[in-house]
Structures are given as C-alpha cells and as structure tokens.
N, C-alpha and C positions, 0 to 999 in steps of 0.2 A: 384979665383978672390979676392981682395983685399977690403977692404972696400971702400965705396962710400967719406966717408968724418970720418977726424981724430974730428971734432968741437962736441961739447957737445949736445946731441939732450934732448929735455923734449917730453913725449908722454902725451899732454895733453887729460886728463878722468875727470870723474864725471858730476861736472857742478852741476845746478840746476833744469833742466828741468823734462818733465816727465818721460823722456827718460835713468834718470842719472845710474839705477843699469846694463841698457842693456849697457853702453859707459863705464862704468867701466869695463865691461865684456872684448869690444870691445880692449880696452886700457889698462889692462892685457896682453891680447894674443898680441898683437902689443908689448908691453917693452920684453917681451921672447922672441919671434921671433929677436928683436933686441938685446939682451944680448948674444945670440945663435950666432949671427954674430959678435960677440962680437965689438959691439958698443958703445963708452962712452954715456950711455943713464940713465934717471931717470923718475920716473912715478911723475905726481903730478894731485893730486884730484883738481881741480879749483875751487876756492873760491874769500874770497875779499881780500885775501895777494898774488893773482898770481904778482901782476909787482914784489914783495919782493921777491919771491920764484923764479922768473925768474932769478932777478938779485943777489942774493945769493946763485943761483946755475951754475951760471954763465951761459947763456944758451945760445945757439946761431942757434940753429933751433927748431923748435918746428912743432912735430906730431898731429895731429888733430884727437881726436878718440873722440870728443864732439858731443852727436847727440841734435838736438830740439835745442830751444831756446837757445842764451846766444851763441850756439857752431855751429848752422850750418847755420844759416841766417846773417850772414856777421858781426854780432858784434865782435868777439876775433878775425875774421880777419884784420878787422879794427885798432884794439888795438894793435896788434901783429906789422901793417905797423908803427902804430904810432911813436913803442917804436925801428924798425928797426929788426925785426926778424924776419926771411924768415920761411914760416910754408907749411904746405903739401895741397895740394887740391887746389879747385876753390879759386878765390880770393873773393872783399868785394862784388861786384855788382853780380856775377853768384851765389852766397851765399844766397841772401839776395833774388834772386829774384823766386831764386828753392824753397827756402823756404816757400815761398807765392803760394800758390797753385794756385789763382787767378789772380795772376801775370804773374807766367807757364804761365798757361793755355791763355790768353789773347796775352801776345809774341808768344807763339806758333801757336799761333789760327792766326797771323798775315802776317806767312810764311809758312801758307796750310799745316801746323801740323793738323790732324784730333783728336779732343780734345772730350768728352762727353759735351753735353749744357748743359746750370746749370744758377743757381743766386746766390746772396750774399744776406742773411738776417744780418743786424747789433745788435748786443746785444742790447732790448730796444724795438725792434720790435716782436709784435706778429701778424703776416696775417696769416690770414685762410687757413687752405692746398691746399681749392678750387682758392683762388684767385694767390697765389705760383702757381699753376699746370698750370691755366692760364694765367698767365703773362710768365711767361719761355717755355711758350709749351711742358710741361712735363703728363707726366701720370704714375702712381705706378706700380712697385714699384721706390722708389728715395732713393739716397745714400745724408745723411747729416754729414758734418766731420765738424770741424776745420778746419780753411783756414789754419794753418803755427803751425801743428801738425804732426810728424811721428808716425812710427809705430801702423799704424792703430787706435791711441789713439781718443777715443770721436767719434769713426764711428757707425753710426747705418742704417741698410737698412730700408727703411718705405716700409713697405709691404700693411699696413691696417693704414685707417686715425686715430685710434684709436693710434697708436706709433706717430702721428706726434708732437704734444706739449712735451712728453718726448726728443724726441730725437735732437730737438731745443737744450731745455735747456740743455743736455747732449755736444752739441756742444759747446755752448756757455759758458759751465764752462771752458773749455779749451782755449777759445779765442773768444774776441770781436766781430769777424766776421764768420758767418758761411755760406759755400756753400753746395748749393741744388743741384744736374744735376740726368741725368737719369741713373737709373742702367743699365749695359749692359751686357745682359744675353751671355754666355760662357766661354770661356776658361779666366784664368790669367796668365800671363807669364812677366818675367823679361828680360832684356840685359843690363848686365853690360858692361861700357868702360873701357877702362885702357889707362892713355896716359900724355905728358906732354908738355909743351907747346914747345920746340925744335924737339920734336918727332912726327910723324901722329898718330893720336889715333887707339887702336885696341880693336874693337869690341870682345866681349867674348861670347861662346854659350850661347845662351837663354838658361832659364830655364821654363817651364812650371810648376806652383803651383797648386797642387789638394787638396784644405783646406776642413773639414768636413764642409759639407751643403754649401758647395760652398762660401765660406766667409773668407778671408785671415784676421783673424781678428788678435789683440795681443797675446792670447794662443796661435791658431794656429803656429805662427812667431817663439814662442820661448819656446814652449817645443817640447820637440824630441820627435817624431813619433807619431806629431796630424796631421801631413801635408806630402802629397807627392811632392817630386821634382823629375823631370824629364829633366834629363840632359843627353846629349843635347835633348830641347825640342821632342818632335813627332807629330810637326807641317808639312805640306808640304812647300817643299822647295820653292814657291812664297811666305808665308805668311814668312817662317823666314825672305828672303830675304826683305821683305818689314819693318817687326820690326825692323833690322839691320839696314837697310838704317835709318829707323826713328828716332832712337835711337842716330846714327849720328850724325842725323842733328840738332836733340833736343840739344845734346852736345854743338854743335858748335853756335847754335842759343844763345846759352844764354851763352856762353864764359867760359866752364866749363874748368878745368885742375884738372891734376890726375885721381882717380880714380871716377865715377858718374855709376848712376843706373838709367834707366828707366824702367816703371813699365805700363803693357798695359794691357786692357782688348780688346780680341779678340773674335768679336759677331762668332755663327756656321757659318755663309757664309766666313768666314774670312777675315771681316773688323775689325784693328786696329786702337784702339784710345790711345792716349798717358793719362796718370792718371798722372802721375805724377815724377819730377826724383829727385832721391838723390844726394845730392853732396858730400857726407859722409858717405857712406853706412858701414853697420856694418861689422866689422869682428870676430862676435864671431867663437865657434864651428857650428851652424846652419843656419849661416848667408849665404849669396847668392852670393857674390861678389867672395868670396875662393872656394866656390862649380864648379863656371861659370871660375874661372882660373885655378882648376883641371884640369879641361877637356881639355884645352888649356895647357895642359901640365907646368902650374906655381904653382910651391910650395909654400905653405904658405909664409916662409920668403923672396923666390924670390919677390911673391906678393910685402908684406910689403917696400922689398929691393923700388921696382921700383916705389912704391908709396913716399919712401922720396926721389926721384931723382926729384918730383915734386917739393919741397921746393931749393934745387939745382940749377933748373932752375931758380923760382924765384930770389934767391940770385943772380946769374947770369947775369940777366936782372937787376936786380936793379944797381949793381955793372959796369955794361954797362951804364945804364942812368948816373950815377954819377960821372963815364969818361967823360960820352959826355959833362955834363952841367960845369964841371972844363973846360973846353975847350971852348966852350962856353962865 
C-alpha cells in the first residue's frame, strides 16, 4: 500500500507542559513509525519559533503528539486552523473541552454519562473538609486533581482529613481550579477509539489497569513493570459491553476525531463511571492506545498510518468548504 500523502508532515512534541518529556517520548516513536513508512516527515520540539519552524520547513500537515497544556486543550489546534494546516486528532472545541475535566464531566453528565460527583474549589479558597464533604455530598476517601491536568499529575486520594490542606495545595500548584468527587473503590480500565471523521469509529479492547495499591498514579503509568494491563480486559461481557457503548458516546458527545481514550472506574457490582477521556493519548512504548490496537490486530505504524488519515480528512473538509464558499 502506498503512502497516505506525498506533503510534508511536522510531528509536533515537547511543548511546555508538565507532560513535555512523556510527548517527547510519544513523538519520537510517532516520526520512526513515520520514517519507516517512509514519509517526508520532521520532528520539531514546540517552542516560540513554531509558525518560523512551520514555515521554514515548509510544512503542510502537522502530527499532534503534544500532551497537557499549550498541546491538547484546543490551543496549537486553533493556531494550526489560523495559519491553515490540517493536523491530526480532535479539533479546537472537543480539545479544549476534554481538556477540562469539569467541562467532561458536566457535558457528559448532560446526556446520562454516569460521571463520579465532585466540586470545584478555586485557587484562593480554603473550606474546611467538613464543610466540602457536605456541600458535594461526599464522604472519605476523595480524589483531588487538577481540573485540566494529564497523566495523573497533582492527583492525591484523601484518605484521612489530616491529607486534605496538602493535597488542595498539591492541586492548585498545577492549576487555578481544583476538583473534589468521590473515590470509587474497584476496578480501572480504559477504551480507546480509533476513528476519523468520514469513517464510523472503532472501538478498541478495553484494557484493565492493576496499579500497586490500587492507584494509577504517574510512576505507576510510565515505568515498566509497576502496573498490570490486562488486555483484553477479564471483565464480564455486559460490563465491557457497557464501557464500549460509553466510550462511544463520550467520543461522540463532545465531537472527538481520530484517535481518543476513555478512562472508567468500575465499582465491584459493575457500575461504570466515565473519569475522564483523552484526545491525545500517548503513544509511547507503555502507553495504552498501541497496547488496546495490538489486540485489534493494528501495528504500531498501521496505528500511527490511520491516525494521520485524521488530519486528511480534515484538509478534505476544509478544501470542500472552500469550493462550496467560491461558489457561493
């Protein structure tokens, strides 16, 4: 099979976030994968010479392998529409709003997504844990993150009121806004999509994560062999069926394209609640989205292949609107 497209591709990595040595990682293995298919492609670390480095390298698609801030919450996508370069994955608004945890969760929460309850404390506010537990209708233990933080960055479980003022502020270093909800004791499991906006999306095997002490925290994520995956899941076939379905519609709800990840905590009776979904999920050596397309019989670079056919489509549609409105 012949290449996708003869045009110049950039796989943009680094970025500035907290996230920058994991998408470096990511976008490494992404430019090989693509060199391999021998694709006119170049890596570049994002900085503040990207439009120079864009247009000095002449580029005319561009890979998305930026996790966190600056790269997965709708900013370089936005930049990317500005300057007219069709890039990979969700666009500005399914970016910006995956991004926002509390955003999710609130759309989701809107079209009977079953979500964890929770509050937003804003940097500035100190309430008492007693008065948080009671006003959200919460009881310990409770999960406090960063609202529009990956990789587990700034997560801390409160177990005992003695962690709650630490792990506030642990929050809030990372971002203005911190959410409260309730921990939900059992299984973690993931479902990544694969899909692109002329294509029906396909759902990829769940994975089930067995992190030590039950906590998929940042070590866990990304050194080898502190965490079990379990692919395909060894769930009962109503609960996968049920994350699949959810995973879905999550996709679809918030207008995601290419490749996206939903991330579920499933209580022991086997009720699922949606956490959270990626619209950039990594693809290092460890990462979940290439484990969940193994199994599904997709090879790394086929992966990769079908994730820039998303940027494709884009160009596609744009290059349709830009007929229609000359006509027009």
């Amino acid at each position: 099979m012949g290449r996708m497209t003869e045009k110049r591709i950039a796989v943009l990595m680094g970025g500035r976030s907290s996230e920058r040595e994991i998408s470096l990682k990511t976008g490494q293995a992404v430019h090989q994968a693509l060199l391999r298919q021998r694709y006119d492609v170049v890596a570049i670390d994002v900085g503040d010479r990207l439009y120079q480095d864009l247009k000095e390298q002449e580029i005319a698609i561009a890979f998305l392998s930026l996790h966190g801030l600056g790269g997965e919450d709708g900013l370089v996508q936005g930049f990317l529409e500005t300057i007219g370069i069709p890039y990979t994955g969700s666009g500005v608004r399914a970016s910006a709003v995956g991004m926002h945890k509390v955003m999710t969760k609130t759309l989701l929460a809107a079209h009977g997504i079953p979500v964890p309850s929770g509050t937003v404390i804003y940097e500035g506010e100190r309430p008492s844990l007693a008065k948080v537990l009671k006003t959200a209708r919460l009881q310990l233990p409770i999960v406090v993150k960063p609202v529009s933080q990956g990789s587990t960055i700034g997560v801390t479980i409160v177990r005992r009121a003695t962690q709650w003022k630490e792990a506030l502020a642990v929050a809030h270093r990372y971002d203005s806004e911190a959410m409260v909800e309730g921990y939900i004791p059992g299984h973690e499991a993931t479902v990544s999509i694969l899909g692109t906006a002329m294509n029906k999306a396909q759902v990829l095997p769940a994975i089930e994560i067995v992190a030590p002490e039950g906590f998929y925290d940042f070590s866990a994520k990304y050194q080898k062999g502190k965490t079990q995956y379990l692919c395909p899941a060894p769930l009962s076939p109503k609960v996968l069926q049920k994350i699949e379905e959810l995973a879905s519609r999550s996709y679809e709800i918030l207008g995601c394209e290419g490749a996206a990840r939903v991330d579920f905590r499933i209580t022991p009776r086997g009720q699922p609640y949606v956490l959270e979904i990626n619209t950039v999920p990594g693809m290092t050596a460890t990462s979940l989205l290439p484990m969940a397309a193994a199994q599904a019989g997709i090879g790394y670079d086929d992966l990769v292949e079908r994730i820039l056919g998303s940027a494709l489509d884009r160009a596609a549609r744009c290059a349709q609107r830009t007929e229609l409105e000359s006509v027009l």
